[in-house]
C-alpha positions as CSV (number, residue, x, y, z in Angstrom):
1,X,0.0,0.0,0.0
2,X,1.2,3.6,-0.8
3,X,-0.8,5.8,1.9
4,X,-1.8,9.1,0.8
5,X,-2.8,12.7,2.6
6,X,-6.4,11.4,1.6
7,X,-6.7,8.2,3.3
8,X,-4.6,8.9,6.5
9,X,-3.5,13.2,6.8
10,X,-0.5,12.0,9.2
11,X,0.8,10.3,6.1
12,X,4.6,12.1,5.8
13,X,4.8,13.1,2.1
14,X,7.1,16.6,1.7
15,X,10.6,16.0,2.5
16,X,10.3,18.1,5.9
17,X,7.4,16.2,7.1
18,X,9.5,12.6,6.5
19,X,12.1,14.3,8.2
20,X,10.1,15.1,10.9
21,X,8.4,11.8,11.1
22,X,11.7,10.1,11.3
23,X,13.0,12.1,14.3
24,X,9.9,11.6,16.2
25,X,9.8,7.2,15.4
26,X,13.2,7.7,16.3
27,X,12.7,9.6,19.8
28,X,10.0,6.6,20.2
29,X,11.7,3.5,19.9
30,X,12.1,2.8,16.5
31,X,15.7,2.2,15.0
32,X,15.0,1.9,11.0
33,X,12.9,4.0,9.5
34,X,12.1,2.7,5.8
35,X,11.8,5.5,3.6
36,X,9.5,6.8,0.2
37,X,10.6,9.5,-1.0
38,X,7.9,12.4,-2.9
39,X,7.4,14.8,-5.6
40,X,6.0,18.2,-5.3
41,X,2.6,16.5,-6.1
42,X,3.2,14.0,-3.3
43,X,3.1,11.1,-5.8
44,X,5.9,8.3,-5.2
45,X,9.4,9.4,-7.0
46,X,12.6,7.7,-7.7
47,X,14.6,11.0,-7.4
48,X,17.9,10.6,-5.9
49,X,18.1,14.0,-5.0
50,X,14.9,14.0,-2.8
51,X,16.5,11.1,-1.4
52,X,19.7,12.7,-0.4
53,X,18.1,15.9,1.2
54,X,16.1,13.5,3.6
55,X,18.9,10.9,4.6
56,X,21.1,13.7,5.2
57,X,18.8,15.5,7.5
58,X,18.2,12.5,9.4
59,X,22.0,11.3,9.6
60,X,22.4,14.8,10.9
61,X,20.2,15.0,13.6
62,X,20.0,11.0,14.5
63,X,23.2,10.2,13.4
64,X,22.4,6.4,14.5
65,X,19.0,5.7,12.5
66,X,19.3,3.1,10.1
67,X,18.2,4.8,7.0
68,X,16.4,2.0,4.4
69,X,15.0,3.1,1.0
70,X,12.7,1.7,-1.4
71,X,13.7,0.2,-5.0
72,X,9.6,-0.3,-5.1
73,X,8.0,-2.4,-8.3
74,X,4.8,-1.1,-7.8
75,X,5.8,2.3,-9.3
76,X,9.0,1.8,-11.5
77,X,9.9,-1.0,-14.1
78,X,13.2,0.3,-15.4
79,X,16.2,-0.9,-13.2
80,X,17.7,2.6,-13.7
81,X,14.9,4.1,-12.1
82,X,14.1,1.9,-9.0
83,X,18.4,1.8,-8.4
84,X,19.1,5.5,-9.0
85,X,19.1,5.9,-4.8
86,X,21.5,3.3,-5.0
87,X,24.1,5.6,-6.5
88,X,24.0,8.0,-3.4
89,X,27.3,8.7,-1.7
90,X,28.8,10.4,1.6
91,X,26.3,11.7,4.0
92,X,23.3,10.6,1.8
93,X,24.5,6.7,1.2
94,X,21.7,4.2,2.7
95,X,22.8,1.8,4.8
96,X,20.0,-0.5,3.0
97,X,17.6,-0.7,0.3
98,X,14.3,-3.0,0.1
99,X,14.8,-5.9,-1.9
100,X,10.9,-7.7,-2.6
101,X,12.0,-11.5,-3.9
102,X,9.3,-11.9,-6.0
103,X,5.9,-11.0,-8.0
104,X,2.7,-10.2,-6.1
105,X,-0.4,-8.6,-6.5
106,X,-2.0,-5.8,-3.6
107,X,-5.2,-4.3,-4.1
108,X,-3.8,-1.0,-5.5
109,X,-2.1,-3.1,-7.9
110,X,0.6,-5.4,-8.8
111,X,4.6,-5.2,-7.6
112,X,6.7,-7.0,-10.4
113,X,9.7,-8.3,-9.6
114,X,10.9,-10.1,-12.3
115,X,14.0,-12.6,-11.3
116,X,16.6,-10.7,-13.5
117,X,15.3,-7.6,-12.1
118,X,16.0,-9.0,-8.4
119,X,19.4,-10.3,-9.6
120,X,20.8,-6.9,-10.9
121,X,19.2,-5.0,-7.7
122,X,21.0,-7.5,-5.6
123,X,24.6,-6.7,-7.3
124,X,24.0,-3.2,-7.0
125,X,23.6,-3.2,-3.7
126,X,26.7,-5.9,-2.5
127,X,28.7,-3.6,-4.9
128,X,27.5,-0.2,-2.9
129,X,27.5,-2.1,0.5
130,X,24.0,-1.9,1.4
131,X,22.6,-4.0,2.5
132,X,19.1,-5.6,1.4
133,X,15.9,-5.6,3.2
134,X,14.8,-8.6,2.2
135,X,10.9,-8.8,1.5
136,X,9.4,-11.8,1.8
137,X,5.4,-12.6,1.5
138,X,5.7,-16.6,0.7
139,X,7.9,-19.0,1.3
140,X,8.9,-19.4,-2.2
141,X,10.8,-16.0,-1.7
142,X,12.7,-17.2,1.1
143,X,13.6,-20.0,-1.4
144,X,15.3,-17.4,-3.5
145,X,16.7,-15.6,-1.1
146,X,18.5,-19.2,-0.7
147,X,19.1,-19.5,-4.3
148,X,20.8,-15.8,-4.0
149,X,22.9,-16.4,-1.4
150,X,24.2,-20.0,-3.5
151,X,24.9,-17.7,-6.2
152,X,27.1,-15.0,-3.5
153,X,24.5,-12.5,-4.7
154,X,23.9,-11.8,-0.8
155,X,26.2,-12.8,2.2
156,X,26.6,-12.1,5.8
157,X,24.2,-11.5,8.6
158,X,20.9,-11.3,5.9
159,X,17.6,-9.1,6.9
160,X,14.3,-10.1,6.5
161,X,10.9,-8.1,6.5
162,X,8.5,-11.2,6.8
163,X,5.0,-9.6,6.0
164,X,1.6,-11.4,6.9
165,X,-2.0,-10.7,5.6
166,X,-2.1,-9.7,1.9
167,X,-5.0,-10.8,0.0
168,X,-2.4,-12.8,-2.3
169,X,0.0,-13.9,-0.7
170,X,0.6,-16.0,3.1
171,X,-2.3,-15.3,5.3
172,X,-1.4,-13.7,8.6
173,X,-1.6,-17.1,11.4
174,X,0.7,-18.1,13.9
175,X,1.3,-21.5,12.1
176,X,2.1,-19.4,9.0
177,X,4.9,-17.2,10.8
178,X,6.4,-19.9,12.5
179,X,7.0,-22.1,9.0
180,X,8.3,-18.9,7.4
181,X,10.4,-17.8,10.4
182,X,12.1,-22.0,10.5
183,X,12.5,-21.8,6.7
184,X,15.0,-19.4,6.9
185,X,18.9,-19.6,5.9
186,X,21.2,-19.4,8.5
187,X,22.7,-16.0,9.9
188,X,19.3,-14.3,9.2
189,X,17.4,-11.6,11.7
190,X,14.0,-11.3,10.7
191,X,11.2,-9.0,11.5
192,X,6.9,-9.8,11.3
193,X,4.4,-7.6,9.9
194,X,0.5,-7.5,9.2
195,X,-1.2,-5.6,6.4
196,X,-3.7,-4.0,7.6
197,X,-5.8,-5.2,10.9
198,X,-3.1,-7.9,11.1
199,X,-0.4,-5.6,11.8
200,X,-0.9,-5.6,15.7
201,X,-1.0,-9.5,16.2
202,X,1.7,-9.9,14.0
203,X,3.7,-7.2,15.5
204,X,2.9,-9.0,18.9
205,X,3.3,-13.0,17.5
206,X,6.8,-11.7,16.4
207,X,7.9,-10.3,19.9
208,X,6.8,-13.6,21.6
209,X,8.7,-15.2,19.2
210,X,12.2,-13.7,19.5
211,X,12.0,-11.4,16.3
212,X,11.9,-8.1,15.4
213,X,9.2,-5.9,14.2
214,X,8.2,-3.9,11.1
215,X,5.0,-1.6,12.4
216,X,4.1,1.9,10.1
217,X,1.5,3.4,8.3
218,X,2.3,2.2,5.2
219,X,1.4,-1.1,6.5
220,X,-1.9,0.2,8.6
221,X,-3.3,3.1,8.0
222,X,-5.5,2.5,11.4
223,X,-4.9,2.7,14.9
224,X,-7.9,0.1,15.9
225,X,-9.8,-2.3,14.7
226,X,-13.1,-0.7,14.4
227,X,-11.3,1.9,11.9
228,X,-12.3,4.9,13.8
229,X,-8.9,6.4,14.5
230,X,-6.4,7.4,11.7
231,X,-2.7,6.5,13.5
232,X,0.7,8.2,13.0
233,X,4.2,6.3,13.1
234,X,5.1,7.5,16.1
235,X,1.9,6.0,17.9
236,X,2.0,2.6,16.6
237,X,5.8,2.7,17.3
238,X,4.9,4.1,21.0
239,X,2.7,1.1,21.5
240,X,4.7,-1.7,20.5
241,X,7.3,-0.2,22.6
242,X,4.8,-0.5,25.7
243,X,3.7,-4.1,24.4
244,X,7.5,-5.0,24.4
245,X,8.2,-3.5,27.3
246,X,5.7,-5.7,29.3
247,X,6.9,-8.5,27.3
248,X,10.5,-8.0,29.0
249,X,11.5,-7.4,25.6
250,X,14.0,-4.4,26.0
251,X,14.2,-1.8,23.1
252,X,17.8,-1.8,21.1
253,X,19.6,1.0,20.7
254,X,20.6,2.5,17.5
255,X,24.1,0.6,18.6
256,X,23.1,-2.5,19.4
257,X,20.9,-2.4,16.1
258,X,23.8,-2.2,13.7
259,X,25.9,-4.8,15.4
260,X,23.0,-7.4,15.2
261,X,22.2,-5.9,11.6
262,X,26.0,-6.3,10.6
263,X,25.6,-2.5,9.6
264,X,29.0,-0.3,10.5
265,X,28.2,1.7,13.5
């Protein structure tokens, strides 16, 4: 899902206001903050240079935040576009990019990943050192990420974003998470999310279960179940801090996060 102003107004879309939105996440608990960049029109945009402004602002002022950026299908099918962040350098480099393993269909429309596509995204990232957030929303794609890491296209401590609940792909169960989370390579951290009303259980299963979490608006545009309350990042990171807290699951710091990430600190 790509939220806009219209369906939730906390949605960050100007530069400033993702710049914002990352400080306050930050302030709250979270450690990565996965970023989509905009154009004056607030539509999704490739543009390196849009990029650059908002890493830089954030490395400046939360110099430990894990800065992660999209190389999208569901905007972009020309490698050039969807790697052009790739190329940024200094001050403005991510330290990783999203990397979806495979085809899949949302409601809003399809994000194609075509297997050459996901090969050539994957060099240009070990050649930039960043490091791929691995998307995952079947099983199958945790077989390539297997296949990729035969082929040295990805090494090291790997990341995965394992995400629950989309009308086409795994459905969003306990049993489901656990196969997911024990199909895994070696050497791999992982973290659940839910689409949509699945996002809190999810977000909950994969505390219990000794992972990580993935929890944002882009995910959930809702705060509760009965869809009454719009949410911002910063409350949905606020409450799985709580959750976590009383789960005697301590929050990382920005430290800690890049040692288990394998980031440089």
């Amino acid at each position: 899902m790509i939220p806009t102003k219209c369906s939730n107004p906390h949605v960050p879309v100007t530069p400033d206001e993702i710049i914002e939105d990352a400080i306050r996440v930050f302030d709250a608990g979270a450690r990565v903050v996965h970023l989509h960049a905009r154009d004056e029109k607030g539509e999704p945009t490739p543009d390196a240079k849009v990029y650059e402004k908002i890493i830089s602002a954030i490395r400046e002022q939360r110099p430990g935040m894990v800065c992660c950026v999209t190389t999208s299908g569901r905007n972009w099918r020309e490698f050039e576009q969807r790697a052009e962040v790739l190329d940024l350098k200094g001050p403005a480099k991510p330290d990783m990019a999203s990397l979806t393993l495979g085809s899949l269909n949302f409601f809003t429309g399809p994000s194609v990943n075509a297997l050459d596509m996901i090969e050539r995204l994957a060099v240009a990232m070990k050649e930039r050192d960043i490091k791929p957030e691995i998307e995952v929303f079947d099983t199958g794609m945790v077989n390539l990420a297997k296949y990729l890491e035969r082929n040295r296209l990805i090494e090291g401590r790997k990341y995965f974003n394992l995400l629950f609940g989309n009308i086409n792909t795994v459905p969003a169960t306990i049993g489901n998470l656990s196969a997911m989370v024990a199909s895994l390579p070696e050497d791999s951290l992982w973290a659940g999310a839910g689409l949509g009303l699945f996002q809190l259980p999810m977000n909950v299963a994969s505390i219990v279960a000794g992972g990580h979490v993935r929890v944002g608006i882009e995910d959930a545009i809702h705060f509760d179940y009965a869809k009454e309350v719009v949410a911002t990042n910063e409350q949905l990171v606020g409450r799985i801090v709580r959750i976590a807290g009383e789960l005697q699951r301590p929050i990382a710091t920005a430290q800690e996060t890049r040692r288990m990430m394998g980031l440089a600190e």
